[in-house]
C-alpha positions as CSV (number, residue, x, y, z in Angstrom):
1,X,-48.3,156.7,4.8
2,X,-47.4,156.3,8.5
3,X,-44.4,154.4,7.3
4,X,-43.3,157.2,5.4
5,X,-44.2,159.5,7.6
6,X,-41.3,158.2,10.8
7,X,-38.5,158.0,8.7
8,X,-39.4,161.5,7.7
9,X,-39.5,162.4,11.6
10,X,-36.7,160.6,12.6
11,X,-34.1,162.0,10.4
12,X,-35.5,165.5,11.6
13,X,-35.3,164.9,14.8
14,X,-31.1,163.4,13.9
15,X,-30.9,166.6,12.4
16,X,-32.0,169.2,15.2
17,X,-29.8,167.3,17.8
18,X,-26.9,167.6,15.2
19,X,-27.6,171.4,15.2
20,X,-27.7,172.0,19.4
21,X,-24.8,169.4,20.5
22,X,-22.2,171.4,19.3
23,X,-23.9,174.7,20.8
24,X,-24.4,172.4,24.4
25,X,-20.7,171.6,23.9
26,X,-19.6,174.8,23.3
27,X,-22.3,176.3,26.3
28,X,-20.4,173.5,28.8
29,X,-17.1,174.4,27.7
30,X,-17.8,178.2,28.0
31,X,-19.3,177.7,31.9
32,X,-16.2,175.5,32.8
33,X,-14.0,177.9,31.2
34,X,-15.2,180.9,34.0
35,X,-16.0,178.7,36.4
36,X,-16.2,181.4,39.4
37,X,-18.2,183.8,37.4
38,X,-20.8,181.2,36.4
39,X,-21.1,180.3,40.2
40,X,-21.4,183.9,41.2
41,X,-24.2,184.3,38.2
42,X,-26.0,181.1,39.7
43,X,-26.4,182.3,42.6
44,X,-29.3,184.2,42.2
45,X,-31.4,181.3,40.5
46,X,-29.9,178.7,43.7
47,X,-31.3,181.2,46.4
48,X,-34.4,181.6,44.5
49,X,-35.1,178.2,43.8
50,X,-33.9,177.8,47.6
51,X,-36.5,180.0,48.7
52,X,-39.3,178.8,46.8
53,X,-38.8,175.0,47.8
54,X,-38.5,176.4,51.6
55,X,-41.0,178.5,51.9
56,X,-43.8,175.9,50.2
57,X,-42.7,173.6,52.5
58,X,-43.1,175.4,55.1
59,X,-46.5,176.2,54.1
60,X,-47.7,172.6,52.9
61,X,-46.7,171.4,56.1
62,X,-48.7,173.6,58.5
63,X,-51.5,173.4,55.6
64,X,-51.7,169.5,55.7
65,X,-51.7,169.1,59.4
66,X,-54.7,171.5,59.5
67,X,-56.8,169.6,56.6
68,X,-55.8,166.7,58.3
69,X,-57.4,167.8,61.7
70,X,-60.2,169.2,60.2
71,X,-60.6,165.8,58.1
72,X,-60.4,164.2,61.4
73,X,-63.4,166.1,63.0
74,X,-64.9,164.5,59.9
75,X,-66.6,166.4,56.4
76,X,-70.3,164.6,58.3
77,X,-69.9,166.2,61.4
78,X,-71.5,169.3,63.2
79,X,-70.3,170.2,66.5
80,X,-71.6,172.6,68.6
81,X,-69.5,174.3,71.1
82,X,-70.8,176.6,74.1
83,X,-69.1,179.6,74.5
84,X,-68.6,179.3,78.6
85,X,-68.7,182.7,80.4
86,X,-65.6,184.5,81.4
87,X,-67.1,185.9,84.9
88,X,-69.9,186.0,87.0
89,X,-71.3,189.0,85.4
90,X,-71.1,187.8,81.7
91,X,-73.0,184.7,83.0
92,X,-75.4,187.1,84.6
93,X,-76.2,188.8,81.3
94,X,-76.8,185.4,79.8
95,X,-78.2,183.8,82.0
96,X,-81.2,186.2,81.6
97,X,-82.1,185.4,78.0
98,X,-80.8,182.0,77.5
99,X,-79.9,178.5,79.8
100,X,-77.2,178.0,78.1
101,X,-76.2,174.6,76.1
102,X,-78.4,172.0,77.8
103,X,-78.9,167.9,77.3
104,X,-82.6,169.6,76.2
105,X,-81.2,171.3,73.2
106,X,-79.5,168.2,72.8
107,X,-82.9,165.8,72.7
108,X,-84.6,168.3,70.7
109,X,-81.6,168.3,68.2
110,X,-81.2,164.2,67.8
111,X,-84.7,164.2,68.0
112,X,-86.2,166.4,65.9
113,X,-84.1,167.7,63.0
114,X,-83.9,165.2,60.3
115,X,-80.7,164.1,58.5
116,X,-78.6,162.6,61.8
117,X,-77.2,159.7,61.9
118,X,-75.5,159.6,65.0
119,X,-74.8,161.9,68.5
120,X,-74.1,162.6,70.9
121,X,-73.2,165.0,74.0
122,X,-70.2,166.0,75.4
123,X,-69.7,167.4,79.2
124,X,-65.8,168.6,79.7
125,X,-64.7,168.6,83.3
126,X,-61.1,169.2,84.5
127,X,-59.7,167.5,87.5
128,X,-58.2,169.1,90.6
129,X,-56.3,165.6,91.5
130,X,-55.8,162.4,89.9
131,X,-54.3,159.0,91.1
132,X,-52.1,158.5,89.9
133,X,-50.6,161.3,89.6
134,X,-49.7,162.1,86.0
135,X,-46.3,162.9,84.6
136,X,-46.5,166.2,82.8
137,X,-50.5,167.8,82.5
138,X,-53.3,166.6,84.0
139,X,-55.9,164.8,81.1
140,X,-59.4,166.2,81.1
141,X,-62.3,164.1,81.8
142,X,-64.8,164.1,78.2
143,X,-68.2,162.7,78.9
144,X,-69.8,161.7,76.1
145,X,-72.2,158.8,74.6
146,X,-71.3,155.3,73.3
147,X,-72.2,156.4,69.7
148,X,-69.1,159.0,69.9
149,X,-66.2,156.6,68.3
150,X,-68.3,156.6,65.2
151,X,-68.7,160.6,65.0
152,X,-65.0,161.2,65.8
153,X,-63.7,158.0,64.0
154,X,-62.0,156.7,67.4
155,X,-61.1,153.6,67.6
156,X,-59.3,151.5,70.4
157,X,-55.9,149.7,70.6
158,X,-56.2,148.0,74.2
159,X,-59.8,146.7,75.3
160,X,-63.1,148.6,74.5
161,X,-65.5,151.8,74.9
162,X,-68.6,151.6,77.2
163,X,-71.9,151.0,76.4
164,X,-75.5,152.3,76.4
165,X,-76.3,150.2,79.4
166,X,-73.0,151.6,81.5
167,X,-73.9,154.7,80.0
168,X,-77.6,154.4,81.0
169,X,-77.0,153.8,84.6
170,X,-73.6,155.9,85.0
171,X,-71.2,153.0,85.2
172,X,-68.0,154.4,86.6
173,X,-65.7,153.0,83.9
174,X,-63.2,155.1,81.5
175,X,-61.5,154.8,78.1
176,X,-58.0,156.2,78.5
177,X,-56.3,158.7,75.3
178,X,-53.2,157.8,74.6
179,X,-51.8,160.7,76.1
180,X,-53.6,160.0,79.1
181,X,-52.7,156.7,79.6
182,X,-48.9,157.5,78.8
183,X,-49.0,160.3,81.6
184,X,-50.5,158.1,84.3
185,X,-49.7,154.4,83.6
186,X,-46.2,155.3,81.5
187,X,-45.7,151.7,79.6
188,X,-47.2,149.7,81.8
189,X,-50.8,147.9,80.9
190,X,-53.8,150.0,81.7
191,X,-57.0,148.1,81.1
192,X,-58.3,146.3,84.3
193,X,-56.3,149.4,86.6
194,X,-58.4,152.3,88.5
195,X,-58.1,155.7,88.1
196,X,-59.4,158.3,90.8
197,X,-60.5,161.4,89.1
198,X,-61.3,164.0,92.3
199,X,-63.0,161.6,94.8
200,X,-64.4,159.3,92.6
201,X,-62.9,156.0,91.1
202,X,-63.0,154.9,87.6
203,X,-62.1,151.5,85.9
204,X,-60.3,151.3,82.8
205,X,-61.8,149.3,80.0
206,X,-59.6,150.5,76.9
207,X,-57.3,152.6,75.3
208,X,-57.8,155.1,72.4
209,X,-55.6,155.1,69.3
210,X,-53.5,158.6,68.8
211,X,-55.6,161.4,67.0
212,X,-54.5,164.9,66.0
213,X,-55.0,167.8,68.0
214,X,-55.2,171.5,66.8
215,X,-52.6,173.4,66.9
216,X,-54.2,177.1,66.5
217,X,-55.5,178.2,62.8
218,X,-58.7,175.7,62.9
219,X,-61.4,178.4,63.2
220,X,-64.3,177.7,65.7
221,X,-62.2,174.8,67.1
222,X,-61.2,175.0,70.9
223,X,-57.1,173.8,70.8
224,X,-56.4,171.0,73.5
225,X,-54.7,168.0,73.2
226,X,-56.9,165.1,72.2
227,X,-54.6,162.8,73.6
228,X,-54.9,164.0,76.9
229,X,-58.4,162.7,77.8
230,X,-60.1,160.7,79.6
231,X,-63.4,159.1,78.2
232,X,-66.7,158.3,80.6
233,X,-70.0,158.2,80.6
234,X,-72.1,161.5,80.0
235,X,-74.2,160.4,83.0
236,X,-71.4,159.5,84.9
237,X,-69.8,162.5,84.5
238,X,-73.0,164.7,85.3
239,X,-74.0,162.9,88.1
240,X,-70.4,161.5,89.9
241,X,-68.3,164.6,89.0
242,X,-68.6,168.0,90.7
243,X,-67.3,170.2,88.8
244,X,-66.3,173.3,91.7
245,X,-67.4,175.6,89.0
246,X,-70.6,174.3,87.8
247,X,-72.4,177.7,88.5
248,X,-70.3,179.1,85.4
249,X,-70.2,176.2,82.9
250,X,-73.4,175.2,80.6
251,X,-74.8,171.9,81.8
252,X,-73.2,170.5,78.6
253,X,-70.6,172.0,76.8
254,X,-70.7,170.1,73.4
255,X,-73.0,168.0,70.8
256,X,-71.7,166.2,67.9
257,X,-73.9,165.3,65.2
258,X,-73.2,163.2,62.3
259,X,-75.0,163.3,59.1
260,X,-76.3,160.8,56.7
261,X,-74.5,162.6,53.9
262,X,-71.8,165.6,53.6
263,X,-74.1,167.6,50.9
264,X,-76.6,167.9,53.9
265,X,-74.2,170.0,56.2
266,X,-75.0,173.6,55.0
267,X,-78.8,172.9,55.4
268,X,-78.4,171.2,58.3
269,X,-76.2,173.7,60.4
270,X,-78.9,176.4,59.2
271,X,-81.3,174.2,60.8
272,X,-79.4,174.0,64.3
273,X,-78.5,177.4,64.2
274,X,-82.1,178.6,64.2
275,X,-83.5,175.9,66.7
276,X,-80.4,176.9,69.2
277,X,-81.2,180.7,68.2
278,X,-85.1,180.2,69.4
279,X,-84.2,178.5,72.7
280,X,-81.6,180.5,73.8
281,X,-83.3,183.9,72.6
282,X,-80.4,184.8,70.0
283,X,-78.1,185.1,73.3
284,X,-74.7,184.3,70.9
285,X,-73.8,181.6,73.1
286,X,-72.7,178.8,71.2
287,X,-70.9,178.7,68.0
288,X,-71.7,175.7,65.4
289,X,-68.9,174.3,63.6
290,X,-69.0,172.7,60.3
291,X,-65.9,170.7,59.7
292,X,-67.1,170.9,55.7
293,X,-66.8,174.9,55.0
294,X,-63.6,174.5,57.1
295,X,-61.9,172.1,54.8
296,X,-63.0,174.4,51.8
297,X,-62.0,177.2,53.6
298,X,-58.6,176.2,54.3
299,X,-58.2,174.4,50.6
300,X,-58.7,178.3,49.6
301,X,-56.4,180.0,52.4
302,X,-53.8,177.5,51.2
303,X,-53.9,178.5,47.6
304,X,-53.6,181.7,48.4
305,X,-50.5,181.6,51.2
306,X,-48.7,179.2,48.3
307,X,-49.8,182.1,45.9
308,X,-47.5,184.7,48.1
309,X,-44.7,182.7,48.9
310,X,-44.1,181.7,45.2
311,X,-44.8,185.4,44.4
312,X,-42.6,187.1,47.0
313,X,-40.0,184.1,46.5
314,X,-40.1,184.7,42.6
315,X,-38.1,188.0,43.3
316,X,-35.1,186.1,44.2
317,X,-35.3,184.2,40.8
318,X,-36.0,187.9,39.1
319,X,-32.9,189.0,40.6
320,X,-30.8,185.8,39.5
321,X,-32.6,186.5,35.8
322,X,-31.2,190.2,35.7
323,X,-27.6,188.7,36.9
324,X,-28.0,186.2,34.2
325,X,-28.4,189.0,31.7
326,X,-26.1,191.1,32.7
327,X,-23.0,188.5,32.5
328,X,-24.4,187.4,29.2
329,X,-24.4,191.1,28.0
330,X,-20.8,190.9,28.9
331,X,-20.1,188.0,27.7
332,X,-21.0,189.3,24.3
333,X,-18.1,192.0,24.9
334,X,-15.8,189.5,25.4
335,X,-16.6,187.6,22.5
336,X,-17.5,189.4,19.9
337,X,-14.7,188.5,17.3
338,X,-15.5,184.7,18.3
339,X,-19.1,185.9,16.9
340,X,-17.6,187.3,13.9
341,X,-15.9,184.4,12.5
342,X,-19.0,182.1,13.1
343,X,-21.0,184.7,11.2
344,X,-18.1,184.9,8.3
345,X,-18.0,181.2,8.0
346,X,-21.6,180.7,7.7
347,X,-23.3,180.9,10.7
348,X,-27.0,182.2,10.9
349,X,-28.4,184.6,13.3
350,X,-30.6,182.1,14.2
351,X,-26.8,179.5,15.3
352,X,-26.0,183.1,17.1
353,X,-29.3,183.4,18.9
354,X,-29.7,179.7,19.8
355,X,-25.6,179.3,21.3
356,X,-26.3,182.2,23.6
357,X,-29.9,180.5,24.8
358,X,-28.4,177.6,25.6
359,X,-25.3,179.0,27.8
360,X,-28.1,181.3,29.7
361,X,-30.4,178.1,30.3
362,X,-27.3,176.2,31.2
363,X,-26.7,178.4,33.9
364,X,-30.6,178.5,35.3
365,X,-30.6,174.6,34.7
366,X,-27.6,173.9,37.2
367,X,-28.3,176.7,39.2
368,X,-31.8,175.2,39.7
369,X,-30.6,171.7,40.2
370,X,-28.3,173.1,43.3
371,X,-31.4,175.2,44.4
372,X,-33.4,172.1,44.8
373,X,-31.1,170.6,47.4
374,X,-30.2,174.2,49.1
375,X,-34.1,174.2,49.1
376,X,-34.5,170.8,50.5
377,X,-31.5,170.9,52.8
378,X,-33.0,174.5,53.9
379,X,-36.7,172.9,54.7
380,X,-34.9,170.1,57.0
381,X,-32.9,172.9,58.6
382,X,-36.3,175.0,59.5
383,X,-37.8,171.8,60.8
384,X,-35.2,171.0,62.8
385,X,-34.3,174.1,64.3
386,X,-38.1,175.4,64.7
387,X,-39.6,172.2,65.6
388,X,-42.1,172.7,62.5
389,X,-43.5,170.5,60.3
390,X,-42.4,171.2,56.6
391,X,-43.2,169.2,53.7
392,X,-41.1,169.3,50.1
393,X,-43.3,168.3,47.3
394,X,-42.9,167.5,44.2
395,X,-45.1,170.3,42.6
396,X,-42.6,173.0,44.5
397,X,-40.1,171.4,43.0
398,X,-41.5,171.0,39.3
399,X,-42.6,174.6,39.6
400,X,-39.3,176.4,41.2
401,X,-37.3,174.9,38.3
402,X,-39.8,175.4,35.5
403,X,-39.6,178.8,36.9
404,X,-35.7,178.9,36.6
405,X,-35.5,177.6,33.1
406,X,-38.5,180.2,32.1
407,X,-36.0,183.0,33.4
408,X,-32.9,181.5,31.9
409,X,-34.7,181.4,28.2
410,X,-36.4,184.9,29.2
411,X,-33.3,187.1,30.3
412,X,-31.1,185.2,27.4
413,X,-32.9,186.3,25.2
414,X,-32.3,189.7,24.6
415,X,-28.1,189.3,24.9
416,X,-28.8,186.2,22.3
417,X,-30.8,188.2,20.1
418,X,-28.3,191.1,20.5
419,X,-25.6,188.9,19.7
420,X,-27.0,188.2,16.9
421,X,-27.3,191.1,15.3
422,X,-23.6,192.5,15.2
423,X,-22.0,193.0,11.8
424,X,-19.8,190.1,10.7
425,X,-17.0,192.1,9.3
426,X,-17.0,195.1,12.4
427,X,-17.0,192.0,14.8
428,X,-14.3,190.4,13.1
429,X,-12.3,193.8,13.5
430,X,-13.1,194.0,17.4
431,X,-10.9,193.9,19.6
């Protein structure tokens, strides 16, 4: 049965590309023969396809540097950030209902609410001098626990992070960013070298590995360079730092906590919310961010934005469809005796109809080739010039030239269909 059955198929398939290679000839031929008027026709579908490459790009690659930040922060994680008071009199109103983020809340958080892996605190304190003096902005001191490399997924390329017992007793050592270390070492070595962060000297006992740093559209997330830090000791920090400000700042400014599993963060940043709520009277001041929701929530915003750009990009191809038509339209003018004499030696409307497909998807098929590299050559352009990060992918491409050859069959159809319908012997007497 099945071989029967190919034979069968194969001489089908022989006899279909018999039927359209003389119509792709005579569609080549035809384009070659008007060769400005089929690059003015295709210049709608280039600038559409153009614009639809570009403007994806533009949007994958602000999209994937987001996701990848927030992917960063980790889909285990809950942070908690204070929200520090602008001026004395804000801190006067909250300071009469609530303490502020504290290494209490902290305890009771690690301690007490289950599903945590890991935490730890963080206390932010900005210098007013370093030695030595750093090239370009000054890093900004994080104090945090030993257990924060496995919450933030930071690891070290030049000697280690401190310990619990340098931690337990404030050991004035420091892990460097790589930021950090760039601005005040340059290339040269920096474990085993001191740093002096206000009064107060540091060791350096490793060097972080580059991480990404927001660059404003992470909701909830504060944007500062995470290169640009210097790593100590919570303790050290609280006890051998003073920060000239201290009567405005929370006693701690941050708490990371990471989960024993992803599907626990909505329950679990309900549960924070409501002990932070109790202890600090419902005072609003902290925010708790869940690096989960974000990621869904910015999968969704990026669907959308790549939902308007195709949409408001599409018009350009509508326009290049209309411009397809209308040249077809007049093509049929033009050759309407040509039609005549195929239709008095045997042609069927269905020859007609098919010839006059194949010119308009001819047209959208090279005019969406050249769109692709006006598109691509377009996205380099934008990243160049704007110093943004654009990414062509391969689903913008599939989808602006599926687009064009949709238009090309579309707005050829009706000349095609048209075409086909004139009397043989009225045609014949055109002229």
């Amino acid at each position: 049965m099945i071989s029967r059955s190919l034979p069968a198929e194969s001489r089908s398939l022989r006899r279909t590309l018999a039927q359209w290679q003389p119509d792709l000839r005579l569609g080549f031929d035809n384009l070659l023969l008007h060769k400005l008027r089929s690059l003015l026709t295709m210049l709608g579908m280039i600038f559409g396809v153009a614009a639809v490459v570009s403007m994806l790009s533009i949007g994958a690659g602000a999209q994937q540097k987001a996701m990848a930040f927030i992917e960063q922060l980790g889909v285990r994680n809950l942070i908690v950030e204070a929200r520090e008071a602008k001026d004395e009199q804000d801190l006067q109103k909250v300071r009469r209902i609530s303490p502020g983020l504290t290494l209490e809340d902290y305890r009771v958080l690690s301690g007490h609410v289950s599903g945590i892996a890991a935490s730890s605190p963080r206390k932010r304190f900005t210098p007013t001098k370093l030695i030595p003096k750093p090239q370009g902005a000054a890093p900004v001191v994080y104090g945090v626990n030993p257990s924060y490399p496995e919450i933030e997924g930071l690891s070290e390329v030049e000697g280690r992070f401190f310990d619990s017992a340098e931690n337990a007793r404030g050991a004035p050592v420091c892990v460097l960013g790589s930021g950090a270390k760039a601005a005040l070492f340059g290339a040269e070595p920096a474990v085993g070298r001191y740093v002096k962060v206000d009064d107060q000297w540091f060791h350096v006992i490793g060097v972080a590995a580059p991480q990404l740093s927001a660059e404003g559209g992470v909701e909830g997330v504060p944007q500062e360079d995470l290169n640009n830090l210097i790593y100590a000791p919570v303790n050290s920090v609280l006890f051998r730092l003073q920060d000239s400000q201290s009567e405005l700042h929370d006693e701690i400014d941050g708490i990371y906590l990471r989960l024993a599993s992803a599907t626990q963060s909505p329950e679990v940043a309900a549960v924070v919310r409501g002990v932070l709520n109790t202890s600090h009277h419902d005072a609003g001041d902290f925010d708790v961010i869940v690096p989960a929701e974000l990621l869904a929530q910015q999968q969704r915003t990026e669907r959308l934005f790549n939902t308007i750009m195709v949409a408001i990009a599409s018009i350009s191809l509508l326009v290049g469809g209309i411009g397809i038509m209308n040249i077809m339209l007049a093509s049929i003018l033009e050759r309407t005796r040509e039609i005549g004499v195929r239709r008095a030696v045997g042609a069927r409307q269905s020859d007609i109809v098919r010839q006059f497909v194949i010119e308009a998807v001819l047209i959208s098929f090279a005019g969406g080739l050249l769109g692709i590299f006006f598109g691509f050559g377009m996205s380099r352009l934008i990243a160049w010039v704007a110093g943004w990060s654009t990414i062509v992918t391969i689903s913008s491409i599939l989808l602006a030239f599926l687009v064009s050859i949709s238009v090309g069959v579309i707005f050829g159809a009706y000349p095609a269909v048209k075409a086909s319908r004139l009397d043989p012997v009225e045609a014949i007497r055109y002229e």
